[in-house]
C-alpha distance (Angstrom), angle and dihedral (degrees) to the residues before:
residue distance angle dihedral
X1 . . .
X2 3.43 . .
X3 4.30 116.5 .
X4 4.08 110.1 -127.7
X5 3.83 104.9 -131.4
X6 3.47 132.6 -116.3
X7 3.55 100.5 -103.9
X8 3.91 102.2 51.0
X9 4.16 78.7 54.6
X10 3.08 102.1 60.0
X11 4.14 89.5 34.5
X12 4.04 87.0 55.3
X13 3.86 88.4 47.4
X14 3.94 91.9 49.1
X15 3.90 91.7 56.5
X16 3.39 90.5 47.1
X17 3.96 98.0 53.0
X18 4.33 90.0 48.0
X19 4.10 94.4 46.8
X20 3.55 87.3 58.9
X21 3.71 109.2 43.6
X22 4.01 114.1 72.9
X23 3.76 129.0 -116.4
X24 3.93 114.5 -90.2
X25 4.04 111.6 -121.2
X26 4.27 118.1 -110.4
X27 3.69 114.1 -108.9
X28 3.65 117.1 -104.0
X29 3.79 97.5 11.2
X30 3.36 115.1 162.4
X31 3.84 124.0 -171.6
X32 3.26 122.6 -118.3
X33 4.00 120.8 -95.3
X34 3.73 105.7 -114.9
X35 3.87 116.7 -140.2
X36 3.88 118.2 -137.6
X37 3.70 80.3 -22.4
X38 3.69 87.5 -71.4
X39 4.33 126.9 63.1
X40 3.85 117.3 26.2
X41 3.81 118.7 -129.2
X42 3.91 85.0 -89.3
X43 3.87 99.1 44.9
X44 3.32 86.0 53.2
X45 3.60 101.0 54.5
X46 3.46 90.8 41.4
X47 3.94 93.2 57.6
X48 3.88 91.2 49.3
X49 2.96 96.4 54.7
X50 3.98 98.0 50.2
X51 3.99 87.8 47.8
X52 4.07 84.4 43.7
X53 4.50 82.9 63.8
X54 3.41 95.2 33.9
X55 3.63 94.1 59.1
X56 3.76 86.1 40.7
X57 3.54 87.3 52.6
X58 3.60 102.9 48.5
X59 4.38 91.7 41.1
X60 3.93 85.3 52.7
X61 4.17 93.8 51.7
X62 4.05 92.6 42.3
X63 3.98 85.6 55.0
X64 3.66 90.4 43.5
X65 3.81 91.6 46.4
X66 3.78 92.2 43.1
X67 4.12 92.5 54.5
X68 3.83 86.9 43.9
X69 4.13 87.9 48.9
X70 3.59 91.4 40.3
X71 4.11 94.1 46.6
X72 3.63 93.2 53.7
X73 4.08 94.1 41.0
X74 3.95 91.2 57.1
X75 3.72 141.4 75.0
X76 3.66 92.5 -102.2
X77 4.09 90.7 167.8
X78 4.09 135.1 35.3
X79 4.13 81.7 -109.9
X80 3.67 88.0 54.1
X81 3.55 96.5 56.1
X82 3.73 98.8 41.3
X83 3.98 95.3 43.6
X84 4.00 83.7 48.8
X85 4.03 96.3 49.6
X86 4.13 87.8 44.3
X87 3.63 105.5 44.0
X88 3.89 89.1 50.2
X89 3.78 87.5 53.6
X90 3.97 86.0 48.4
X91 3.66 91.0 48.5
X92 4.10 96.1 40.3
X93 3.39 97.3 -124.3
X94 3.41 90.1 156.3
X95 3.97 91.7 -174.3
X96 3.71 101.6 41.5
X97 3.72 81.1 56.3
X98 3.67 103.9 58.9
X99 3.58 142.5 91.1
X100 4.10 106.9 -104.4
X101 3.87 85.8 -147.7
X102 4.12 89.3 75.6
X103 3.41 94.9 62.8
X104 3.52 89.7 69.4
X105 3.71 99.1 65.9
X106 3.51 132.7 95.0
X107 3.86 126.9 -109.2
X108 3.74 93.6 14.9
X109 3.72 120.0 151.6
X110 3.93 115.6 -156.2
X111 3.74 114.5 -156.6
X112 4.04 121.8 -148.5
X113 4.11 129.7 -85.1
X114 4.15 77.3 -125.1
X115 3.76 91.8 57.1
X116 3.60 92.6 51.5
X117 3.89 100.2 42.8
X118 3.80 75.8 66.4
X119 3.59 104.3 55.0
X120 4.15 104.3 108.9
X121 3.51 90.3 -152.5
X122 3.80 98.2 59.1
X123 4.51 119.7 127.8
X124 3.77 96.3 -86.4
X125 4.30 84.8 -167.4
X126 3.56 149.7 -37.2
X127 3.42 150.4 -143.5
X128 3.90 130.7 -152.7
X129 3.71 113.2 -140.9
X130 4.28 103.2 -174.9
X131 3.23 128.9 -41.6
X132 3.86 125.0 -131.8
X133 4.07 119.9 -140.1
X134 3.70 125.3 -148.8
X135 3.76 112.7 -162.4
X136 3.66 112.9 -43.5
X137 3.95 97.2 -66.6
X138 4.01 103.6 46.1
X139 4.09 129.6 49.7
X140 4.15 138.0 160.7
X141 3.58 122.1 -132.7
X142 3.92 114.2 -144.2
X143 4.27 97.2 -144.4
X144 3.77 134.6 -164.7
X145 3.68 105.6 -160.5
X146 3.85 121.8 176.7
X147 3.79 122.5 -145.1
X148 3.51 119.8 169.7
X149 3.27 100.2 2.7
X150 4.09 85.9 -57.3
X151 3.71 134.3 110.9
X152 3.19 125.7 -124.9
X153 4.23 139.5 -178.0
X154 3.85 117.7 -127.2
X155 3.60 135.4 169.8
X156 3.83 122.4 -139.8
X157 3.41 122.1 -170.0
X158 3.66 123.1 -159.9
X159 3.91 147.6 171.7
X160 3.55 149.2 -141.6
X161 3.60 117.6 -120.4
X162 3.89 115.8 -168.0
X163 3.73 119.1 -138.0
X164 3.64 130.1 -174.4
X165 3.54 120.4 -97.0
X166 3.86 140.3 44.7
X167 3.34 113.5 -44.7
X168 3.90 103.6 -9.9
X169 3.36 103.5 115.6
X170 3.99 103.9 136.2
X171 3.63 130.0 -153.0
X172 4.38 122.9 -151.6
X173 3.51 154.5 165.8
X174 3.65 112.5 -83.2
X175 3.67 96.3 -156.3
X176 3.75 106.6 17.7
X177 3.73 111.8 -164.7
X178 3.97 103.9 -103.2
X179 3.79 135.1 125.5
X180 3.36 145.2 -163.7
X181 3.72 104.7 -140.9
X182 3.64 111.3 -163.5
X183 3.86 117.0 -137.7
X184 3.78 125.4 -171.0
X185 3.52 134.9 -163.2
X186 3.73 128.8 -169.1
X187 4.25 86.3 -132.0
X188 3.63 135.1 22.1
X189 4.06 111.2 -82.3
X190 4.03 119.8 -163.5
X191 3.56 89.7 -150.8
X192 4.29 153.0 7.2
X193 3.53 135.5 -177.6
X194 3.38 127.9 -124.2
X195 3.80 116.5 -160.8
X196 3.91 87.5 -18.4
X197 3.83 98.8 -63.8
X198 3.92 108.1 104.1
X199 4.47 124.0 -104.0
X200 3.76 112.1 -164.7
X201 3.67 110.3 -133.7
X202 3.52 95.5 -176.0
X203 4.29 101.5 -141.4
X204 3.86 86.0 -122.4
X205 2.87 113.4 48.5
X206 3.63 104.8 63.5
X207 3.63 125.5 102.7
X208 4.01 113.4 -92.9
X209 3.78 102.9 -131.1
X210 4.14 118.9 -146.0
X211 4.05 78.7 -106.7
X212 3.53 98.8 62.8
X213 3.65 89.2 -110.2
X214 3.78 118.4 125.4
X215 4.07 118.5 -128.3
X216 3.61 132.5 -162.7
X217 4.36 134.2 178.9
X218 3.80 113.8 -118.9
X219 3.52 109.8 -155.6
X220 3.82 106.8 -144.1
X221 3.90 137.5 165.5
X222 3.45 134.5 -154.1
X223 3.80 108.8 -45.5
X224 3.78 151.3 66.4
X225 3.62 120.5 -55.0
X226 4.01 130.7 -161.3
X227 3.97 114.5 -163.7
X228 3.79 113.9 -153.1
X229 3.91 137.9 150.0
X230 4.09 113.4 -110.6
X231 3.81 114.4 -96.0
X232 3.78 114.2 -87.1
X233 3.91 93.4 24.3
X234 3.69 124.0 140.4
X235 3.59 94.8 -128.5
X236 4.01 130.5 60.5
X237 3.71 129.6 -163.7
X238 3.74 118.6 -111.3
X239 4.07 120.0 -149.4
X240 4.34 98.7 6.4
X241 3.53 95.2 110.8
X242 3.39 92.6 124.8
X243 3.87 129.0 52.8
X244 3.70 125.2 -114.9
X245 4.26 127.2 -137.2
X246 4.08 133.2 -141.3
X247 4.30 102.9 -163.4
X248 3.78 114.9 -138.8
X249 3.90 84.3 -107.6
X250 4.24 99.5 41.4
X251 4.00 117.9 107.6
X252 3.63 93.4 161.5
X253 3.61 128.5 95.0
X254 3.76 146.2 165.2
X255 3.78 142.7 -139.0
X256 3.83 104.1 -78.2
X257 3.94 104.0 -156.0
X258 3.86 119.3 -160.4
X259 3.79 118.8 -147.4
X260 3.75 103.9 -148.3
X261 3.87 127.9 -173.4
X262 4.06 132.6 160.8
X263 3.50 114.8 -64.6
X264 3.62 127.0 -133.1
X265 3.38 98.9 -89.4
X266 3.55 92.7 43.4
X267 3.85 83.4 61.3
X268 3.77 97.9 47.6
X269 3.60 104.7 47.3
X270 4.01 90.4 53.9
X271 3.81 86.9 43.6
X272 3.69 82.7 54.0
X273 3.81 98.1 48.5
X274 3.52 89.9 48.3
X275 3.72 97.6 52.3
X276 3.55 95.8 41.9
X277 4.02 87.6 52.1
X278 4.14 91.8 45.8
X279 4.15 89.3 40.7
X280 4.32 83.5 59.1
X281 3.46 92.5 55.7
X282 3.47 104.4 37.1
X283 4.07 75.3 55.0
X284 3.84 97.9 54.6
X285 3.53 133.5 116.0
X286 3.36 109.4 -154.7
X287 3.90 138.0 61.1
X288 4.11 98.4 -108.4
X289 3.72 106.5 23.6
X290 3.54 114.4 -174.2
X291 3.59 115.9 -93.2
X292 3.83 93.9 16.9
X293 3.85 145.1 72.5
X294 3.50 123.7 -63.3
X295 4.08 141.5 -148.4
X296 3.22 113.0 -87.3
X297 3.76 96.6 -150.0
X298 4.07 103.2 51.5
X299 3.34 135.1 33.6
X300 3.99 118.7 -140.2
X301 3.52 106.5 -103.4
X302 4.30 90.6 -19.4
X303 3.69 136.9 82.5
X304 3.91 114.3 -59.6
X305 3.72 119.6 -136.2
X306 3.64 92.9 -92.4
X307 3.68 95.0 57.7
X308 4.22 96.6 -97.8
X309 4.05 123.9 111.3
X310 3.60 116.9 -123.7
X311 4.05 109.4 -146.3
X312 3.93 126.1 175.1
X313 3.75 109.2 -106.5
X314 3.87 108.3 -85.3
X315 4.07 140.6 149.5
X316 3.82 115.8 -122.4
X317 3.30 104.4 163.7
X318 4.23 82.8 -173.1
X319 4.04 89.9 74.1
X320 3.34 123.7 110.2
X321 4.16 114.6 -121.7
X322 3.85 83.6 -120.8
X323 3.76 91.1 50.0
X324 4.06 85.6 52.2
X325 3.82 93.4 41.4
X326 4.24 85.6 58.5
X327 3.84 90.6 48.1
X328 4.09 134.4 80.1
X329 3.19 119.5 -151.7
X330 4.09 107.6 -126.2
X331 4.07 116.7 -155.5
X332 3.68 142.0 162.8
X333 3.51 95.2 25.9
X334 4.11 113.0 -166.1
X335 4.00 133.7 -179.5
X336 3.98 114.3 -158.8
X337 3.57 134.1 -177.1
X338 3.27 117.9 -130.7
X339 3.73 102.5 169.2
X340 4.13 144.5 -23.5
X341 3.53 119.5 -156.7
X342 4.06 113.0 -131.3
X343 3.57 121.5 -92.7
X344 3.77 116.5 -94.9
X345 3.55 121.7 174.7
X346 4.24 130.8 -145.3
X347 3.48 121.7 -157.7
X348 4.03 102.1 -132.8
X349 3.83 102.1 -126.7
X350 4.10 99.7 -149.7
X351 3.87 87.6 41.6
X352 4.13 99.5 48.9
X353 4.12 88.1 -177.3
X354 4.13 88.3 46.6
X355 3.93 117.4 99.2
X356 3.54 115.4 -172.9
X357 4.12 128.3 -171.6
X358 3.56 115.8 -112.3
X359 3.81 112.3 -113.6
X360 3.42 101.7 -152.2
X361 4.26 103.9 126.9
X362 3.52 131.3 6.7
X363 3.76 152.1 -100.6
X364 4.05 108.3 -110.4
X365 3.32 128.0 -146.7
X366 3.59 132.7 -177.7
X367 3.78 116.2 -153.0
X368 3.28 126.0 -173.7
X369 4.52 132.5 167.0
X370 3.35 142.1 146.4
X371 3.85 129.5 -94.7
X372 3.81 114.7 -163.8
X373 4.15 88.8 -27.5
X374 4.22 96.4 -49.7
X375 4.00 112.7 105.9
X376 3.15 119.6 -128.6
X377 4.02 130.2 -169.0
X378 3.66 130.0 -159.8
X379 3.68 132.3 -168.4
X380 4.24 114.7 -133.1
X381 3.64 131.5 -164.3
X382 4.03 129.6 -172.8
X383 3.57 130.0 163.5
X384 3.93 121.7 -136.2
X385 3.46 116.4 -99.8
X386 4.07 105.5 -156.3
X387 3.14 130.3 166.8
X388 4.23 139.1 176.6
X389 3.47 141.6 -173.7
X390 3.55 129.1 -163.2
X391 3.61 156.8 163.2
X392 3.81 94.3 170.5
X393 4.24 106.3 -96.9
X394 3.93 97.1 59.7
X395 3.82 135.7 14.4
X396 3.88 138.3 -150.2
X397 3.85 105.7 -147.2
X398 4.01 118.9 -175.6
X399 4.27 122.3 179.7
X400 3.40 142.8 -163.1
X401 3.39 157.0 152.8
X402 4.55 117.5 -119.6
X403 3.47 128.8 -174.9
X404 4.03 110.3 -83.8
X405 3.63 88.8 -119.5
X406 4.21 82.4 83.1
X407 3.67 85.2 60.8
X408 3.77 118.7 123.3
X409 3.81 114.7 -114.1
């Protein structure tokens, strides 16, 4: 067995005496003064400062991405701006395409992107053949466009409009194709449609014209436009059968009037009120039903016109025989039409949204009863009372039956 050696004895023994004795404390130590029990005064310098650069930091690479954003986002070149304005006429994106200056104007009507899609005479494509610069601000784009399936040569001028900030300056059509075609009607309509896809007018808020007539500002792009009322509105338009166009390079416009009369259904639902009025009375049982012409020789239940009371045919054995003497007894009581005039409708010039039935010839009845057993017959005229009101999506219809003295001569 081998013999350790003195030296890795007294080595061993060494280690052994400094594991177990315990490190002496530095002179004039001082702990460390704790801050809100957490950071010391230099910890917590030290951490402002790194969130002081990485705020820096992060401030300095949203600006940077912003610009970048921004630069790409914008119409940095004349091309730009033209391919912008024309590809969103391409596409129909009727908003993307406009001027944001027009939606600060009053009484302006914007259509939908769906209504313009439709428009037949919308830029199909283009093509830009050079563009020519004027100083550093001003430049003239030489343009194919094709519009039914035909090429033709515009010029588009356009600007550069300086903006603060790196990389923002911002280049645009000077005179961007857009009007604001002004329609009037001679009442206040809720609603049109423009190539089938419905516009809210909104019947107020159209400008009142010295006229009477109500005006509002269509805002249209380059295209072809169909006027119509919406489907199931009380109103139809009179002369827009055929569409009208705005050119790529046309500011001008004119006064568009719209004819307007009562629509079909407009027509039939009076019609209906009238004959469901005239079909009560021809119905009735009695010589002055309520609501509809009356004899005009007896009174129910009063004095007739020749002094005698008309009563229906009852026994009372508690009346007098001078009481019976005064009466007639009234039987077989029976309304007939004889004839209705047709329905013809009046706009009501001091109330534009008022339609009125022309009272030109009347409603004929034929009456005819019994008084004590003899038959008489009498002849009875009314005139037709009608009346409409309407802004175009709803209507307020009222009927009756006047005396035929009313009746136009």
């Amino acid at each position: 067995m081998a013999e350790s050696s003195p030296q890795s004895s007294q080595a061993g023994k060494s280690r052994l005496s400094s594991a177990g004795k315990k490190p002496k404390p530095r002179r004039n130590y001082k702990p460390p003064k704790v801050i809100a029990g957490i950071l010391t005064a230099r910890d917590r310098i030290t951490v402002r400062n790194r969130l002081l650069l990485v705020a820096f930091s992060l401030a300095l690479v949203g600006a940077v991405v912003a610009s970048i954003t921004n630069h790409l986002t914008t119409n940095s070149t004349p091309e730009q701006a033209v391919n912008s304005y024309l590809r969103s006429l391409e596409r129909g994106s009727y908003f993307s395409a406009l001027d944001k200056d027009v939606f600060t104007a009053d009484h302006k009507i914007f259509i939908k992107s769906a209504a313009y899609r439709r428009s037949t005479g919308r830029i199909e494509d283009h093509r830009i053949k050079d563009v020519e610069t004027a100083g550093v601000n001003q430049a003239v784009a030489h343009v194919e466009v094709k519009v039914h399936d035909q090429w033709h040569t515009v010029d588009i001028p356009v600007e550069r409009l300086e903006k603060e900030g790196l990389l923002n300056d911002e280049w645009q059509l000077v005179n961007p194709t857009q009007i604001v075609q002004p329609i009037e009607a001679p009442l206040p309509l809720d609603a049109v449609t423009v190539n089938g896809v419905k516009t809210d007018l909104g019947a107020g808020q159209g400008a009142v014209m010295p006229s009477g007539a109500t005006q509002w500002g269509l805002v249209l792009l380059p295209g072809e436009y169909q006027l119509d009322t919406p489907k199931g509105s009380y109103y139809s338009l009179v002369g827009m059968n055929k569409p009208f166009s705005v050119a790529l390079t046309d500011n001008k416009v004119e006064l568009l009037s719209l004819g307007v009369r009562p629509s079909s259904r407009m027509w039939s639902e009076v019609d209906e009120e009238v004959s469901r009025l005239v079909k009560r009375c021809a119905e009735a049982r009695s010589l002055s039903p309520s609501g509809c012409p009356s004899s005009e020789k007896y009174v129910e239940n009063g004095m007739s016109l020749r002094g005698r009371v008309a009563v229906p045919a009852v026994d009372d054995d508690s009346e007098s025989d001078s009481d019976v003497d005064e009466r007639v007894v009234v039987e077989k009581v029976r309304w007939k039409l004889v004839n209705r005039p047709a329905l013809v409708l009046a706009q009501n010039f001091e109330q534009p949204t008022v339609w009125e039935a022309e009272k030109r010839s009347p409603v004929v009845f034929e009456l005819t009863y019994e008084i004590d057993g003899k038959a008489q017959r009498e002849t009875i005229e009314a005139a037709i009372d009608a009346r409409v009101e309407s802004t175009g999506s709803s209507a307020k219809i009222d009927v009756s039956l006047q005396d035929a003295e009313s009746i136009l001569q």
